[in-house]
C-alpha positions in Angstrom: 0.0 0.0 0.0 2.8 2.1 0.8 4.3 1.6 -2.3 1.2 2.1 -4.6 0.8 5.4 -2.6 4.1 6.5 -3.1 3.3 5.9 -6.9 0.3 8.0 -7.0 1.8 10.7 -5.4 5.0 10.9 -7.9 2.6 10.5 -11.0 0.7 13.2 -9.4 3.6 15.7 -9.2 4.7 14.5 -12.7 1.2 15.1 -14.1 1.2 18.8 -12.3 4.8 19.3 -14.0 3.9 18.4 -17.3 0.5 21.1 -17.3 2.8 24.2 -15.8 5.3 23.2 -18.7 2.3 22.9 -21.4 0.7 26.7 -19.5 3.8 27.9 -20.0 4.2 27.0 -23.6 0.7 28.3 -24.3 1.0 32.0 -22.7 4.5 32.1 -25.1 2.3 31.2 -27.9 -0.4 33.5 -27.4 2.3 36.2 -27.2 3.6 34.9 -30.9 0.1 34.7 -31.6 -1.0 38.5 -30.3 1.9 40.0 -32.6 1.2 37.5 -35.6 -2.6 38.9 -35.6 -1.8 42.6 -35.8 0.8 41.5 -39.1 -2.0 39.1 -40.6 -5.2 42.2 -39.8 -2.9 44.5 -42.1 -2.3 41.9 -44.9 -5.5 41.0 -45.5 -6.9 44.4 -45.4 -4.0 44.6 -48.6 -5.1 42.2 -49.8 -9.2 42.7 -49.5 -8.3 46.4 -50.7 -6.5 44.5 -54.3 -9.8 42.4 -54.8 -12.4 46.0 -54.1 -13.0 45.3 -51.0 -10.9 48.5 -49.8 -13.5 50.1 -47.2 -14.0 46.7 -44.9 -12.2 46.3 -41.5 -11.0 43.0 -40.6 -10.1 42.4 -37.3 -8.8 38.8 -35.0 -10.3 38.8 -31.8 -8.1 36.2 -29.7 -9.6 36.0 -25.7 -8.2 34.1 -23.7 -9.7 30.8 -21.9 -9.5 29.1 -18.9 -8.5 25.2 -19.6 -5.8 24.3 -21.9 -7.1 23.0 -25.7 -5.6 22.3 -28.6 -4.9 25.6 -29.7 -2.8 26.9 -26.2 -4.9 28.9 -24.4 -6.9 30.9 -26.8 -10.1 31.0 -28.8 -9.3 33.0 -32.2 -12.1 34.7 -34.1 -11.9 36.6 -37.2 -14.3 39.2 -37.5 -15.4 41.5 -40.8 -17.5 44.7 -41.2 -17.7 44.5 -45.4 -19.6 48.3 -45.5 -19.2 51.2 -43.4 -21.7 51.4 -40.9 -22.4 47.8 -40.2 -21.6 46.4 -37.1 -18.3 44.5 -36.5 -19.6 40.6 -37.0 -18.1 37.1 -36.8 -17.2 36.3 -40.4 -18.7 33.1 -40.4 -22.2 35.2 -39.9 -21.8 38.2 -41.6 -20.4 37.7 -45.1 -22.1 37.1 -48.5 -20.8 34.1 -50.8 -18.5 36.9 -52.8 -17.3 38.6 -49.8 -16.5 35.1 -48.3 -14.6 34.2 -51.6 -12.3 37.6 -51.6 -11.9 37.1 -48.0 -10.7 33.1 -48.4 -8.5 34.1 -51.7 -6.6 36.7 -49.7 -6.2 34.4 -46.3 -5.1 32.3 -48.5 -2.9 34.4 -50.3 -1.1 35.2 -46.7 -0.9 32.2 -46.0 0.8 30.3 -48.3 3.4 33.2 -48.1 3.9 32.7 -44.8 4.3 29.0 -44.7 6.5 28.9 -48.4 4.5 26.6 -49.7 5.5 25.3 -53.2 1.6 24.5 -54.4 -1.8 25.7 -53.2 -5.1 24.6 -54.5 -8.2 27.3 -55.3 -11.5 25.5 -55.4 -13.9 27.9 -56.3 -12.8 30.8 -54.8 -14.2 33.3 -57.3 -17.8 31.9 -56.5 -20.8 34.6 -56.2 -18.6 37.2 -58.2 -18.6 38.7 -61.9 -16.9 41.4 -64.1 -14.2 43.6 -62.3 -14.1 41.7 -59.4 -13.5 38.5 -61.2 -10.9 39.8 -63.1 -8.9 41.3 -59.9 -9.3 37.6 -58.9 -7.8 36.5 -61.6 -4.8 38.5 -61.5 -4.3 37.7 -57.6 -4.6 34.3 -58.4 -1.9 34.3 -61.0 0.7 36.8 -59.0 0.8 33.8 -56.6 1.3 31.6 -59.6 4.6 33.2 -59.7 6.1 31.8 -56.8 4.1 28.6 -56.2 2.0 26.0 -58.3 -1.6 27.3 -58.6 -4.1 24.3 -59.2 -7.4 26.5 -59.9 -11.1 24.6 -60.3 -13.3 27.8 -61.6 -16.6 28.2 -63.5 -15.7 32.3 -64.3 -14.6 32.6 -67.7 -12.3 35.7 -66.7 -10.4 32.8 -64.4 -9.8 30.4 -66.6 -8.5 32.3 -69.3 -5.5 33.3 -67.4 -4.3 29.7 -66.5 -1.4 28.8 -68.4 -2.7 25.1 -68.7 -6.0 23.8 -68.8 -7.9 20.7 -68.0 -11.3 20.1 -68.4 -13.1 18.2 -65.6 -15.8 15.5 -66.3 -17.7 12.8 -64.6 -19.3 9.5 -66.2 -21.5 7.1 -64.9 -20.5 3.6 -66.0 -21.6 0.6 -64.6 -23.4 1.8 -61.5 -20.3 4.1 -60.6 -19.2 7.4 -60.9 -15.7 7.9 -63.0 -13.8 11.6 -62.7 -12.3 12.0 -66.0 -9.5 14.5 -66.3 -8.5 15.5 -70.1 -5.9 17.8 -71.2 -6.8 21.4 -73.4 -4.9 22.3 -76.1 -5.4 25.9 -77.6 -8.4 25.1 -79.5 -10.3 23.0 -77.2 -9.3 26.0 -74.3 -11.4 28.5 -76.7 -14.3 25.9 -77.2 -14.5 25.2 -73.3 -14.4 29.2 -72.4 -16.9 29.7 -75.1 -19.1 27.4 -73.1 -18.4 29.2 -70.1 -18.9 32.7 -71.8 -22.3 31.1 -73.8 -24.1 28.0 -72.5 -23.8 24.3 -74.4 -23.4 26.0 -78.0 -20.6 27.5 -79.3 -20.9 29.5 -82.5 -18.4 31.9 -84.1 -19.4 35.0 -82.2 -18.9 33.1 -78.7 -15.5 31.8 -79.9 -14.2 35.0 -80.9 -15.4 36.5 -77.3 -13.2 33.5 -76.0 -10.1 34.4 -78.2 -10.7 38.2 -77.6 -10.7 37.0 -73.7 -7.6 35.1 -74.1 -5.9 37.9 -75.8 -6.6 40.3 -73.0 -5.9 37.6 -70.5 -2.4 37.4 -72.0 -2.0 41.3 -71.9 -2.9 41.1 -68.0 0.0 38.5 -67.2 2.4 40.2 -69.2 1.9 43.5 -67.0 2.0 41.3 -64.0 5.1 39.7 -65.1 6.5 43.0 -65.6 5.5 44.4 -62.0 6.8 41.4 -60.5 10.6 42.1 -62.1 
């Protein structure tokens, strides 16, 4: 009995070690973490201000908690006013399906700068935007092409057209099961699949020329990014 008591009580101090070591760890983080937010609240409002998003405020709210979790000792929050005058919101409540793209596209953006990362997939991130705005997603999208692999999935014309490969993406149903196929473009099945995108199912000449006009202008837009990047 003696012995199994003496046990308890040195797994008890170890245990009581190991959590002032892990509390200790955690404040240091949330230090880190306190400076980190104030560097990442500038970039993205950069960033949001590239992609016309110039007059929101983003903020990271980090409080602090009471128990240890995964995270150290915090509980991290971003939050988003999109328009002057609104209120100050969590973004998972307050922005629109555009806004929440432009917001995820310059994150990400961040992000993968931060970590050097040599590849970063886009899935949809241009969804519930058009015209000017899809364009200035475009061009962010390809500046980071620059210094990483950019894998982009994208139904916005504007999008496409300023990959430097493409790859159309197609399922089949064969035999009671679903098959991805993944085919390779070359220049004159690119202008059929963006005339698609421009039009609907038909292409006809007028929609292929929009897609070669779109090209051309796409390839004017990289070549002044290229230049700005030198």
């Amino acid at each position: 009995m003696q012995g199994s008591a003496a046990e308890d009580s040195d797994l008890a101090d170890r245990l009581e070690a190991s959590k002032q070591s892990l509390v200790k760890m955690a404040k240091s983080i949330s230090t880190k973490r306190q400076a980190v937010a104030t560097q990442l609240k500038d970039g993205v409002q950069q960033q949001l201000a590239d992609l016309f998003m110039e007059k929101a405020v983003f903020e990271v709210h980090i409080e602090p908690t009471t128990e240890l979790n995964r995270n150290g000792m915090d509980s991290v929050e971003f939050f988003i006013q999109t328009n002057p005058g609104e209120k100050l919101l969590p973004l998972v409540k307050s922005a629109s399906g555009g806004e929440l793209s432009r917001i995820m596209l310059a994150l990400k953006t961040i992000f993968a700068k931060a970590v050097g990362v040599t590849s970063i997939i886009f899935d949809e991130v241009d969804t519930g935007v058009s015209g000017r705005v899809a364009q200035a997603i475009a061009n962010k999208i390809y500046t980071i092409s620059a210094k990483s692999q950019v894998l982009c999935i994208t139904h916005l014309p504007q999008v496409a057209a300023m990959s430097d490969q493409h790859y159309f993406i197609s399922k089949q149903v064969t035999g009671n099961r679903t098959m991805t196929h993944l085919q390779e473009l070359d220049e004159d099945d690119s202008i059929n699949e963006l005339s698609r995108m421009l039009a609907g199912t038909e292409v006809t000449k007028i929609t292929r020329e929009h897609a070669e006009e779109l090209l051309k202008l796409a390839s004017h837009e990289k070549a002044v990014i290229r230049a700005a990047l030198k």
